[in-house]
C-alpha positions in Angstrom: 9.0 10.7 8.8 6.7 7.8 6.9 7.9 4.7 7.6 5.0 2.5 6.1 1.6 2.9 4.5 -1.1 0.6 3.7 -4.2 0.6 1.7 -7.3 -1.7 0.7 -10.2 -0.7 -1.2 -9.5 1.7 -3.0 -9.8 3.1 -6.7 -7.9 0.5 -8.7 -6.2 -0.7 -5.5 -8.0 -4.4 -4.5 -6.3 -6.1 -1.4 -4.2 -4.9 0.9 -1.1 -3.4 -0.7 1.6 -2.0 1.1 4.4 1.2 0.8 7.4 0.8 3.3 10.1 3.1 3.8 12.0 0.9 5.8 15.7 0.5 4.5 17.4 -3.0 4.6 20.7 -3.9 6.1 22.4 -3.5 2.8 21.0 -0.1 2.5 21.1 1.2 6.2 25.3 0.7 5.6 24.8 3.5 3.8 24.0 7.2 4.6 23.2 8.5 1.5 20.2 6.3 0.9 18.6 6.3 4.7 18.5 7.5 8.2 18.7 6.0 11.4 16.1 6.6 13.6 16.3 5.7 16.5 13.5 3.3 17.0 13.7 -0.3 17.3 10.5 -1.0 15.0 12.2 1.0 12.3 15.8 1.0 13.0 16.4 2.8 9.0 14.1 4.4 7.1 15.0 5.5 3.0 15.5 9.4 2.5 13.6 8.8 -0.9 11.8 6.3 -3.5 10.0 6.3 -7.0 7.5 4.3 -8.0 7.5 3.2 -11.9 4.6 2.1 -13.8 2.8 1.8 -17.1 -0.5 4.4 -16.9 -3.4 3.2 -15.4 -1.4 0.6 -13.0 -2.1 2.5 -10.1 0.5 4.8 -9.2 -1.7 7.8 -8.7 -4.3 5.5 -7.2 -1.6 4.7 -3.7 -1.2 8.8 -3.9 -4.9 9.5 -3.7 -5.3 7.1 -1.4 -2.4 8.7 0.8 -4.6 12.0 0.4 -7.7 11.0 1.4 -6.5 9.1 4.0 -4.5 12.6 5.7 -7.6 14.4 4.5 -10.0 12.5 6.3 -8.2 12.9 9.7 -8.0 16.6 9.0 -10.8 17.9 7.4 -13.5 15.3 7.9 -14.7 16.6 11.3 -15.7 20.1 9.7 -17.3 18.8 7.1 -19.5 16.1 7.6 -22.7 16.6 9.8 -24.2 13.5 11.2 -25.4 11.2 9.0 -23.6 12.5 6.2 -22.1 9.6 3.3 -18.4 9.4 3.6 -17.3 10.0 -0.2 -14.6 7.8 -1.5 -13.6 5.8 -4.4 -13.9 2.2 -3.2 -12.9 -0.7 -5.9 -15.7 -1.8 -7.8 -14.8 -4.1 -10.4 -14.1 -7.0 -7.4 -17.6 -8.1 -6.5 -16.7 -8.8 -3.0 -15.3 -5.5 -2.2 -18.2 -3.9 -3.3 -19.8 -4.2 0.2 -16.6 -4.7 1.9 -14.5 -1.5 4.4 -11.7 0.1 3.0 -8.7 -0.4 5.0 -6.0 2.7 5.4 -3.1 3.0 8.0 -0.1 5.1 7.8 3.3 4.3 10.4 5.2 7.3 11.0 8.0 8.9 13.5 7.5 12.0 15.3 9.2 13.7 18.2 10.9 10.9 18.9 7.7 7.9 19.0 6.5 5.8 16.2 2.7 5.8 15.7 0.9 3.5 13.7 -2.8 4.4 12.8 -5.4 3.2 10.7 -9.3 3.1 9.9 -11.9 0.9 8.2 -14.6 2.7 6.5 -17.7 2.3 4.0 -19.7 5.0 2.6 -21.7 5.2 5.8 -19.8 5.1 8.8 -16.4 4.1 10.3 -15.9 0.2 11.0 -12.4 0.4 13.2 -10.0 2.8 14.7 -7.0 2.1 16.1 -3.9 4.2 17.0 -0.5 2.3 18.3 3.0 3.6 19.6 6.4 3.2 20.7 8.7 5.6 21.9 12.5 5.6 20.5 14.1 5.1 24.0 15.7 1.9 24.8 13.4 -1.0 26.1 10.0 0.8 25.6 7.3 -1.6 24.2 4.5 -1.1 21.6 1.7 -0.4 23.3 -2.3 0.4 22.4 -3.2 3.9 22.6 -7.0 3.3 21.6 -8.9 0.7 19.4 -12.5 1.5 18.6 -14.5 -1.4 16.7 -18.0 -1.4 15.4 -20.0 -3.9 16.9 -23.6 -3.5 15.8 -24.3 -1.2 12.4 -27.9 -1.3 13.2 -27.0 0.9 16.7 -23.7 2.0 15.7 -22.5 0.7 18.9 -18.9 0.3 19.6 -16.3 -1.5 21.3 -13.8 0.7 23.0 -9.8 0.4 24.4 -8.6 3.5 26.0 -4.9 3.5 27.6 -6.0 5.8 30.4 -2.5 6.5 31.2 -1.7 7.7 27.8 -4.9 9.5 27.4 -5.8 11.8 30.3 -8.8 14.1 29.6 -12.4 13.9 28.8 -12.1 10.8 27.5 -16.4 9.6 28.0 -16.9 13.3 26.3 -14.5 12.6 23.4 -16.0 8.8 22.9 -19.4 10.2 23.3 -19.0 13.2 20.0 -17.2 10.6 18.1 -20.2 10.2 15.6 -20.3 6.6 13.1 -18.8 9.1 10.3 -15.8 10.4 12.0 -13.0 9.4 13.7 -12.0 9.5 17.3 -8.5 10.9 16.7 -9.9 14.2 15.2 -12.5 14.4 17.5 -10.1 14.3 20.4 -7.6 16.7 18.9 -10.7 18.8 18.6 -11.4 18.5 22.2 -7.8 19.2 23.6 -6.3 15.9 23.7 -2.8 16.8 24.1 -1.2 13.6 23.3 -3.1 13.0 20.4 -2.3 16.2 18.8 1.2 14.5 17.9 0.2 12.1 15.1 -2.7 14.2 14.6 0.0 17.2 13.8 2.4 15.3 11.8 -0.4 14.3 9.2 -2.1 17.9 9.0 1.8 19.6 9.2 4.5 17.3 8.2 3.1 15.5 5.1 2.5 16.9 2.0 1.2 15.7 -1.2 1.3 16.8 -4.7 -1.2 15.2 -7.6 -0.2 15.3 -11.0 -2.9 17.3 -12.2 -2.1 20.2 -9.5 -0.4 22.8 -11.3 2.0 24.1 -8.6 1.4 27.7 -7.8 4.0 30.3 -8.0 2.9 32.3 -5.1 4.5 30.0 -2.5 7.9 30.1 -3.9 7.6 34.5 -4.4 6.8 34.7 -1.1 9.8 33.2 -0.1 12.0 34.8 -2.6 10.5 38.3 -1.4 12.3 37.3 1.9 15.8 39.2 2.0 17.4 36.4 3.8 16.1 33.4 2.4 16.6 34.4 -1.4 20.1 33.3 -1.9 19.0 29.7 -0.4 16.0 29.5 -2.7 18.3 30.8 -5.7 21.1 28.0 -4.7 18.9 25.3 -4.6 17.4 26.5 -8.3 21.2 27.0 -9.7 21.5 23.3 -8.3 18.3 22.4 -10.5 20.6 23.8 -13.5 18.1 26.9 -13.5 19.6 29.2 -16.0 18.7 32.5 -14.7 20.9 34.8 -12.8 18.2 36.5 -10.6 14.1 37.1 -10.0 12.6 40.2 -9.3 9.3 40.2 -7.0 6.6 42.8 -6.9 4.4 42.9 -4.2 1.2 44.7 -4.2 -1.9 44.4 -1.6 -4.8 42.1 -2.5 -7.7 44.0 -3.6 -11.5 42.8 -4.6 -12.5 43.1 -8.2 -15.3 45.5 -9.4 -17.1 42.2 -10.2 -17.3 41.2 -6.7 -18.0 44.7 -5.5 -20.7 45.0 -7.4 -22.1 41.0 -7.2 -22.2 40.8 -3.2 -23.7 42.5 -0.4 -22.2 44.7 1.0 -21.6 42.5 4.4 -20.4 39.3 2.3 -18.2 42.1 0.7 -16.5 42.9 4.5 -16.5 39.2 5.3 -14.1 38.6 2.3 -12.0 41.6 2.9 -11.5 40.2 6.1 -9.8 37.0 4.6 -8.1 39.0 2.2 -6.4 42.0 4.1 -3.4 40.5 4.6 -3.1 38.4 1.2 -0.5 39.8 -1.3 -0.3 39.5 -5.2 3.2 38.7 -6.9 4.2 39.1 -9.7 7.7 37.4 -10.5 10.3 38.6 -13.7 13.0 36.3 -14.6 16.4 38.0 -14.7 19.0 37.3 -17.6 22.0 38.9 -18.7 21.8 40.2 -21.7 24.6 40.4 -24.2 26.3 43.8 -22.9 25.7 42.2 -19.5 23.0 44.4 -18.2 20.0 42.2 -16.4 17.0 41.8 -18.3 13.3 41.2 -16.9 11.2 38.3 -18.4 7.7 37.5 -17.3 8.1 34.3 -15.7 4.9 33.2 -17.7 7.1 33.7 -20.3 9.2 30.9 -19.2 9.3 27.8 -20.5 7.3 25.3 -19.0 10.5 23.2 -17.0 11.6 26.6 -15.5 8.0 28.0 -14.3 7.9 23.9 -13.2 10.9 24.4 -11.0 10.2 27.2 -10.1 7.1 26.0 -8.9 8.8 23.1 -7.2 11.4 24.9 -5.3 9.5 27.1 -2.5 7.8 23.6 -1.6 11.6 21.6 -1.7 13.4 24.4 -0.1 10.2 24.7 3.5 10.9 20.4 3.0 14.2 20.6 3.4 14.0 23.4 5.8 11.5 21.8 8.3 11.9 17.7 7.6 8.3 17.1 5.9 8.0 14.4 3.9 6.9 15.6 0.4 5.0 13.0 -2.1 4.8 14.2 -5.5 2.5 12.1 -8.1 4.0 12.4 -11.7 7.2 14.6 -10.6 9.3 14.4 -13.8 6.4 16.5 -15.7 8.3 19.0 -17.5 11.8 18.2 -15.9 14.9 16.9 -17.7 15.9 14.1 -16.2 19.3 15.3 -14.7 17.3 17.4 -13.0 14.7 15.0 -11.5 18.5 13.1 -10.5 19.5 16.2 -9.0 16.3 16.7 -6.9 16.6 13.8 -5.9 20.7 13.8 -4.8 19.8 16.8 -2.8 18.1 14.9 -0.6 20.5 11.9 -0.3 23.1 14.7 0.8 23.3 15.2 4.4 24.6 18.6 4.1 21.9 20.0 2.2 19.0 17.4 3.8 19.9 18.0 7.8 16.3 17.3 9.1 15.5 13.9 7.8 12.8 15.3 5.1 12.1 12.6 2.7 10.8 12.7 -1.1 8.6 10.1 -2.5 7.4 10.0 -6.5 6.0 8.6 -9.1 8.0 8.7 -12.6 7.8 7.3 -15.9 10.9 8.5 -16.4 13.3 5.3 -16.5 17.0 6.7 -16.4 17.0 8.1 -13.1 16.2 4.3 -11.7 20.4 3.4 -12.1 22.0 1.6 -8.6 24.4 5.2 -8.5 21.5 7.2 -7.8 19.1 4.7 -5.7 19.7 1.5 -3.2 16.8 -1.6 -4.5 14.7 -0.6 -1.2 14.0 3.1 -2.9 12.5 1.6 -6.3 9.0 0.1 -6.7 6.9 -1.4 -9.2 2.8 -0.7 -9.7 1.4 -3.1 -12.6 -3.1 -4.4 -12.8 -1.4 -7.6 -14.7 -5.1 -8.8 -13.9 -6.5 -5.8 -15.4 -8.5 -5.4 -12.6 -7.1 -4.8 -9.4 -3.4 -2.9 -8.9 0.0 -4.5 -7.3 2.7 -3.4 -5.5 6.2 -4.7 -5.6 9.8 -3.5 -4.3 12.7 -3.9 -6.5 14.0 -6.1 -3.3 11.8 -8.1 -4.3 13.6 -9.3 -7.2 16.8 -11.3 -7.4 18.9 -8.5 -8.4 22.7 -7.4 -7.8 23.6 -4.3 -6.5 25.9 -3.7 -10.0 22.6 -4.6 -12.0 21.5 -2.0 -14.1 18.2 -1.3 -12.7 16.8 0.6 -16.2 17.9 -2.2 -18.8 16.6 -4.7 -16.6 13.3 -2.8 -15.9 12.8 -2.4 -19.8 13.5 -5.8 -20.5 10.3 -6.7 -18.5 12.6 -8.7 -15.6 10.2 -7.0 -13.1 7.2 -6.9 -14.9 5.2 -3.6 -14.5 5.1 -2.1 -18.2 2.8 -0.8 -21.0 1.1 -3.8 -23.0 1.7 -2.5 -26.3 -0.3 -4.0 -29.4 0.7 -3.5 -32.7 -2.0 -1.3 -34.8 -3.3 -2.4 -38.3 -5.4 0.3 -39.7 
């Protein structure tokens, strides 16, 4: 589960700001907002947050950077070559950062350790590295795993710490194919370090974003609903969503290639995508409603209305959350939703009968009514505002002076915490 992430440099984002999931005493108390974890550094952690913010304050800017920062461990390895630029969004309306690293580390829990790890990167190569952790059992200490730092640009020469203990293996040969413009961690996990495929697994596995501008496909939540035994799960958790519809009906069919590409490719770039494609299947998905003599009715699900094909959309990816403990991160989540049903997305997590795996859901919202002290504890609600107009801030509700019988949504519109729309008066 994320416990903490941190971000300089990037997009609208200027100095360091930072995202913690840690809970407070106030809200540890209390099992509906947070888990206990079992490790010292983060004794509670918060089973969800939303982050509020007037448009351009940088809410989807800390989302992004969450992405690249997972994507980059990932996926950077594969597709970079040596001297290949490292493209990112770096701030650039603060002269000094213009030539400065960007700065991203992540803190997360996973079978049973806490890891923290972090990079600092320009466009050209990889400043610093580091990777920290602590286990959960009593009276274990933080200790390095690795720290890489660039020494000399001119000879990309580095400065290593390697925990041999913790790090058996080809450690010379992993150091050695670490180039400027990747990172050490992926090139281990490459290599078969087995320790490092832990953190290295919960990013690739465990966390999952959603941008706002990602339409969320159908297929994923069909393919689970063509599953005999996970289709009343998946239909519970959409009758919990206040999805009106008594059923879906799934047809399967066997991908096939289009006459286009048949007759476009050659015949062996025609087998190579077959191969990819042979065991890929199409669905198509009809709503099912009663009609008046109570017979059940097929409707297109395109047909839908845009909040039901939304959750719909949304419910394969909440129910494999819920199912395996990821953390899910969704940028912009009340598109297209009522608000009691954001509120009820987001009670099904708080409910320890329903969220048994310590999956977590983190979002950004415009959406101001679901921010009431019934639904979430002050350590869940943040604030993004560019009050400068330049560079973006971060700020917890705790923060704030507030009681817990304050009514978080007046006092957030009467501008107590700051972070809303600037709104001139036109004269035309």
């Amino acid at each position: 589960m994320l416990v903490q992430f941190s971000v300089s440099n990037f997009r609208s984002i200027g100095e360091k700001v930072t995202f913690s999931a840690n809970a407070s005493a106030s809200a540890s108390k209390r099992t509906k907002f947070s888990y206990e974890t079992g490790n010292s550094l983060a004794p509670y952690v918060v089973k969800s947050a939303v982050i509020l913010g007037p448009n351009a304050s940088g809410k989807s800017s800390l989302l992004h950077a969450m992405s690249f920062y997972r994507s980059f461990v990932v996926n950077s390895l594969q597709h970079l070559t040596a001297g290949d630029p490292i493209k990112f969004p770096n701030n650039k309306l603060v002269t000094k950062l213009k030539t400065e690293p960007s700065e991203f580390e992540a803190t997360f829990i996973h079978d049973g350790e806490l890891f923290q790890y972090g990079f600092r990167l320009d466009r050209n190569k990889v400043h610093e590295e580091w990777l920290f952790a602590r286990h959960s059992k009593h009276g274990s200490r933080t200790r390095t795993v690795f720290h890489r730092l660039l020494v000399d640009e001119k000879t990309d020469n580095y400065e290593w710490e390697i925990n041999e203990s913790q790090l058996p293996g080809k450690r010379d040969t992993w150091k050695h194919t670490t180039r400027s413009n990747t990172l050490f961690l992926s090139v281990a996990v490459q290599l078969n370090s087995q320790y490092l495929s832990r953190p290295f697994s919960w990013l690739r596995d465990n966390l999952h974003i959603i941008h706002s501008n990602q339409r969320i496909d159908e297929e994923f939540t069909a393919s689970i609903l063509a599953e005999k035994e996970k289709k009343k799960p998946i239909m519970d958790l959409m009758s919990a969503l206040d999805l009106k519809i008594d059923s879906f009906r799934v047809e399967t069919e066997k991908r096939e290639l289009s006459d286009e590409i048949l007759e476009v490719f050659s015949p062996a770039m025609v087998e190579e995508i077959q191969k990819n494609i042979e065991d890929k299947l199409d669905y198509r998905v009809f709503a099912q409603h009663k009609s008046d003599n109570g017979e059940l009715v097929d409707i297109n699900l395109k047909s839908e209305s845009d909040g039901t094909q939304a959750i719909f959309g949304l419910a394969g990816p909440i129910f494999d959350v819920l199912e395996n403990g990821y953390t899910l991160i969704v940028d912009e989540l009340s598109n297209s939703l009522h608000p009691m049903t954001l509120k009820a997305l987001v009670s099904i997590f708080h409910d320890s009968s329903l969220n048994k795996k310590g999956a977590q859901l983190f979002f950004t919202s415009h959406e101001t009514s679901i921010i009431s002290n019934d639904l979430f504890h002050r350590d869940q609600i943040w604030f993004t505002e560019r009050s400068d107009g330049i560079s973006s801030a971060l700020t917890p509700l705790s923060d704030y002076n507030v009681r817990e019988v304050l009514a978080y949504e007046r006092a957030y519109l009467g501008g107590k915490f700051g972070a809303l729309p600037n709104i001139s008066k036109l004269n035309f």
